[in-house]
Each structure stands twice: as structure tokens, then as C-alpha cells.
C-alpha positions, 0 to 999 in steps of 0.5 A: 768617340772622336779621335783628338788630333796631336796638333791643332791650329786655332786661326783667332788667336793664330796659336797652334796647340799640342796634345798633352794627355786629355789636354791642349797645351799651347805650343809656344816656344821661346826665342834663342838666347844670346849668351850674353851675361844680364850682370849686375846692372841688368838685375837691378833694372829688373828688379826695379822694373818688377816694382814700377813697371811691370807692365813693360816687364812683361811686355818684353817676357812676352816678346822674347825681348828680356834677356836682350834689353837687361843685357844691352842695358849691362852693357851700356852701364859697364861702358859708362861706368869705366869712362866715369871712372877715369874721368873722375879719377883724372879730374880729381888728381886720384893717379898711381903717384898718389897710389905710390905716395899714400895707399889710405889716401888713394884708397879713400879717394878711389871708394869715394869716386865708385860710390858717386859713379855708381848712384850716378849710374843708378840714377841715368839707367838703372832707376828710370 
């Protein structure tokens, strides 16, 4: 009987392969992870790219590009949504007077700005 060897390369596919048992294993590792937080919108990308496109979801497993485009994409949104934020509130006149003046009325206006901002930004980044 043949001894097997611990490691193989197989030159058509270019994978190498390790010996695990009686079985050859492929010896594919994953790509370093930056540190970067997926957060709110990155998971609600991925869940939409699981319904739509899982395609491109698994294009990107694959190449170890996941975790970088749903963290660049979190990115992205945080960044949107506080500048929509400032902007709507300045646009609307909903300012720390108001706050002073009328808590219920500031608050109001205030839930009303973040539930537009973000189908706003669930609309431009998230959803497409």
C-alpha cells in the first residue's frame, strides 16, 4: 500500500490539499478581517442581498470581500444619514429653541425627520 502524502497540490484547480484522515481536505484559508463593525445597515444589505442576489453574495464569500463591502457600505450610510439628519432638521427649523420651547413638539419632529432619513437611506443603499 501506497503511503499518502500530508500535503498535495493539484495543478488544475491550483488548490493545494491537506491530509485529514483517509481524506483530502482543501487547504483554503480565509482572508484577514479588518475590525471593522458590519452594523445596522451592513446586515440589512446582507439580508437583502441573501433574498435578491445571492449570486453576488457569494461572489463576494468567496473572494473574501464580504465583511469589506458590508462594512464600507455601513460606513457610507452612518455618513449619510447624519448629514440627512442635520439637513432636514435645518431645513425644517426643528433647533434646540424648539427643544427648550416644546419637548413633544421637537420630539415629534425630530421621529418624523429619522423615519424619512432612514427609508431614504434604505432606498439609495441599502435596497439596490
Amino acid at each position: 500500500m501506497n503511503e499518502l502524502k500530508p500535503r498535495i497540490h493539484d495543478e488544475m484547480n491550483g488548490l493545494d490539499y491537506v491530509l485529514v484522515g483517509d481524506y483530502y481536505i482543501p487547504a483554503i484559508e480565509l482572508p484577514e478581517d479588518d475590525d471593522r463593525p458590519i452594523g445596522k445597515w451592513g446586515r440589512m444589505h446582507r439580508a437583502y442581498l441573501e433574498e435578491t442576489n445571492p449570486l453576488l453574495l457569494n461572489h463576494l464569500i468567496l473572494t473574501g470581500r464580504l465583511h469589506t463591502y458590508l462594512a464600507d457600505l455601513d460606513e457610507q450610510a452612518k455618513e449619510r444619514y447624519r448629514v440627512l439628519i442635520r439637513q432636514m432638521a435645518a431645513a425644517e427649523g426643528v433647533t434646540e429653541e424648539l427643544k427648550r420651547q416644546s419637548q413633544w413638539e421637537w420630539v415629534r419632529a425630530m421621529n418624523s425627520i429619522v423615519n424619512r432619513t432612514e427609508e431614504s437611506i434604505k432606498r439609495e443603499l441599502i435596497y439596490t
